[in-house]
C-alpha positions in Angstrom: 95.7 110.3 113.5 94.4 107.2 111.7 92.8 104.0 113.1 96.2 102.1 114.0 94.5 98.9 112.7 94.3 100.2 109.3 96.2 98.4 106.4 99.1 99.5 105.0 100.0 97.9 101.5 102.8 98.6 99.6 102.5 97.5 95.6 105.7 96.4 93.8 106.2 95.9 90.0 107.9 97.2 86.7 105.6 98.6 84.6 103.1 96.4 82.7 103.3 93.8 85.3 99.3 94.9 86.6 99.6 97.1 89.7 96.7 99.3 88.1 94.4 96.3 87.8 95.2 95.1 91.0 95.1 98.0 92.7 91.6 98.9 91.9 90.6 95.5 92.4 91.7 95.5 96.1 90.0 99.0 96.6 86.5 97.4 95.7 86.7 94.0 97.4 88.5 95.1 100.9 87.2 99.0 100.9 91.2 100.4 100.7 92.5 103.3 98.9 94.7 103.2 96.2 97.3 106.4 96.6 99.9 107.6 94.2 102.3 110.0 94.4 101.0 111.8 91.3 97.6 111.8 92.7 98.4 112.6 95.6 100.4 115.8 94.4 97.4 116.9 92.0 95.2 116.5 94.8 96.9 118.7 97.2 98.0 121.1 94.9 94.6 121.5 93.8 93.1 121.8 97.7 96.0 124.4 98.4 97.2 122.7 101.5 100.5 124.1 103.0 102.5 120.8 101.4 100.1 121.4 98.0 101.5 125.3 97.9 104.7 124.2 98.1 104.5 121.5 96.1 102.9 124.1 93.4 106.0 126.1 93.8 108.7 123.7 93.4 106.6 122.1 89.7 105.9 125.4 88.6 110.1 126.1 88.7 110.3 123.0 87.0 111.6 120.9 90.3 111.2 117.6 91.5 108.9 117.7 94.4 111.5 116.6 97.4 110.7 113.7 99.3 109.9 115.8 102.5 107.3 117.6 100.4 105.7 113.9 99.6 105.6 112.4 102.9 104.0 115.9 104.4 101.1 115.1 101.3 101.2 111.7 102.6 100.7 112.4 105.9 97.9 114.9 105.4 96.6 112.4 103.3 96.8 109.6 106.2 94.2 111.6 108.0 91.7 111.7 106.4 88.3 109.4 106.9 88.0 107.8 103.7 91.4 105.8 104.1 90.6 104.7 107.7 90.1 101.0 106.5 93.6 101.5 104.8 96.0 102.1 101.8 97.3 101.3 98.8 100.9 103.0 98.1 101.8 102.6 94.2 105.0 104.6 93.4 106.1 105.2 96.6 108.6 104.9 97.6 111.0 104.3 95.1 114.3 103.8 97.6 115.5 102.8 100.6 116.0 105.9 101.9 111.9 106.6 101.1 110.9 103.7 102.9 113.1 104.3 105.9 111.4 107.8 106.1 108.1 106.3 105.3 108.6 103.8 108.4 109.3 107.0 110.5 105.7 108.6 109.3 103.7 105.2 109.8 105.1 104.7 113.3 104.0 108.6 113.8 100.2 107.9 112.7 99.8 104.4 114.7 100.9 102.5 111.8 103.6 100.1 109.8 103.8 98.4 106.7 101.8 95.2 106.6 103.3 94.1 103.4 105.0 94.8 100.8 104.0 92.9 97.5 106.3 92.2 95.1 104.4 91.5 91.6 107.2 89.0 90.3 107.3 88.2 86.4 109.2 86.6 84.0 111.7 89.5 81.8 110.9 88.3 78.0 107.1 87.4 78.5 106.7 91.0 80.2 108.5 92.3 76.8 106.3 90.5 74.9 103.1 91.4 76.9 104.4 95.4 76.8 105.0 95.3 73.4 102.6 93.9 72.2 99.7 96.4 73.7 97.0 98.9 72.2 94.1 100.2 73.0 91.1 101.6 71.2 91.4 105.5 70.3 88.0 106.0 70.9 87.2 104.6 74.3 90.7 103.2 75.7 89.8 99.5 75.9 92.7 97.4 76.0 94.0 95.1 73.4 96.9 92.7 72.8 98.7 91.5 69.2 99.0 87.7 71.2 96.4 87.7 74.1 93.5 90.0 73.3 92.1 91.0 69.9 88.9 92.4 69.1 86.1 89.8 68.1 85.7 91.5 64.9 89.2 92.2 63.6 89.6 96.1 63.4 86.6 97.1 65.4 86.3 97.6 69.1 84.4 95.2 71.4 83.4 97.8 74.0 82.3 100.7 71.6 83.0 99.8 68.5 85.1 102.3 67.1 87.5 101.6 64.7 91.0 103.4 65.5 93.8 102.1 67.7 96.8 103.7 69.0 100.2 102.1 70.3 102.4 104.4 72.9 105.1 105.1 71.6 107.0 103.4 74.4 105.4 100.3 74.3 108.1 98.2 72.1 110.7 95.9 72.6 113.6 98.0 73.4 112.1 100.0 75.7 110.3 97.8 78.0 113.7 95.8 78.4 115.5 99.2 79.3 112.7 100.1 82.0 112.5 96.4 83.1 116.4 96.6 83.9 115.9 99.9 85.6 113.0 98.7 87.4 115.2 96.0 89.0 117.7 97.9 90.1 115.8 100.7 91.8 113.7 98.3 93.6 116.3 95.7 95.2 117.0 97.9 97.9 113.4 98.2 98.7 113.1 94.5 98.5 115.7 94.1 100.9 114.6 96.1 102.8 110.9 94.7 103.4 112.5 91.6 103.4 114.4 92.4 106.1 111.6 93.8 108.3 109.8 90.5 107.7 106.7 91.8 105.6 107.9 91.3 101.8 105.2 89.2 100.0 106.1 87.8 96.7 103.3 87.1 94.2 103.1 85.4 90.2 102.2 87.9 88.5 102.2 86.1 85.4 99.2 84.2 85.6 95.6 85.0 84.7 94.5 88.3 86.5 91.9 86.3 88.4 94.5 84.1 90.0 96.3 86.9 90.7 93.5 88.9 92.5 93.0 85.8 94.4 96.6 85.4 95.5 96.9 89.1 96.4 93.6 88.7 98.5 94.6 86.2 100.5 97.8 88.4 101.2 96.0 90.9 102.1 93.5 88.9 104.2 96.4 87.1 106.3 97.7 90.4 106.9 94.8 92.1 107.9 93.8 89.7 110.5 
C-alpha cells in the first residue's frame, strides 16, 4: 500500500480551461504525479498486468473499459514508488458513482481525497479562448487569434516554421456544446466533494501564473 500521507488531488475543468498546464506545473514544483485514465490504460495494457489484459480485451471488441477495470489500473497504479509523494487524477472520475467507488479504493490504500479543484471560468470567454486556438504544424507551440500571435506574423516563435493547424473542434459551436455537457456531468461530482468538505474552487480565468499560484497554495494548505 501507499504512504497514507500522500496527496490525493482531484482536477476539475471543461476542456480548454488549463488542467494540462496545471497539471504538469504541480508535478514539477510539489514532485506529484499527474494520472489519467488514458494513460493509465495505455500503460497497463502495454505492461500486460491482469487489469491491462483485460482492459486489452474489452478495446480490442470495441468496448468501453468498465469502471471496475479502471479502479483495478488505478489501484495497481497507487502502488507504485514513483507516486508515493502523491497524485494528480485528471478525468477521473467523471460521476458520482466513480467517486463513491474511488472513495472505497482510497480508504483501502491509506488514503482520501484532499481536494478536489474546481477550475471555474466564465462560458463566453472560454468560447472565445477555445475557438480561437492553433498551434504550429511543425512543432505544436500554441497560439491564439486574440491572446497569442507569433512575433513575426505567419512564422513560429519556437521553431520557426511556417504552417498552422486549427482542430477541427476548436470553434464556437462546439466548445458551447461540450461546455454545457461539461457542466452537467460534473455537478454531481461537485456536490459531492462539496459535501465531503474538500471541494476547492479556483479562477481559472486569470493569467496562468496566478493560477499556478492559487492552486499551490491549495495544494500546500492541504498537504500540511
Amino acid at each position: 500500500m501507499t504512504d497514507a500521507k500522500s496527496t490525493v488531488l482531484i482536477l476539475l475543468g471543461p476542456p480548454g480551461a488549463g488542467k494540462g498546464t496545471q497539471a504538469r506545473m504541480l508535478e514539477e514544483k510539489f514532485g506529484l504525479v499527474q494520472l489519467s485514465t488514458g494513460d493509465l490504460l495505455r500503460a497497463a495494457v502495454a505492461q500486460g498486468t491482469p487489469a491491462g489484459k483485460a482492459a486489452k480485451a474489452v478495446m480490442e471488441e470495441g468496448g468501453l473499459v468498465s469502471d471496475e477495470i479502471v479502479l483495478a489500473i488505478l489501484r495497481d497504479r497507487l502502488g507504485q514508488p514513483d507516486v508515493a509523494r502523491g497524485i494528480i487524477l485528471d478525468g477521473f472520475p467523471r460521476t458520482a458513482g466513480q467517486a463513491a467507488d474511488l472513495d472505497k479504493l482510497l480508504k483501502y490504500t491509506g488514503q482520501n481525497v484532499d481536494a478536489a479543484i474546481s477550475l471555474e471560468v466564465d462560458d463566453e470567454a472560454m468560447i472565445t479562448r477555445v475557438a480561437g486556438r492553433y498551434t504550429c504544424a511543425k512543432c505544436g507551440e500554441g497560439y491564439h487569434d486574440e491572446f497569442k500571435q507569433p512575433a513575426v506574423a505567419g512564422v513560429c516563435d519556437k521553431c520557426g516554421g511556417t504552417e498552422f493547424k486549427r482542430r477541427a473542434d476548436d470553434n464556437a459551436e462546439t466548445a458551447r456544446a461540450r461546455l454545457e455537457a461539461y457542466h452537467a456531468q460534473t455537478a454531481p461530482l461537485i456536490a459531492h466533494y462539496r459535501a465531503l468538505g474538500v471541494l476547492q474552487e479556483v479562477d481559472a480565468m486569470g493569467s496562468i501564473d496566478k493560477i499556478a499560484a492559487d492552486l499551490g497554495s491549495v495544494v500546500e494548505r492541504v498537504s500540511a
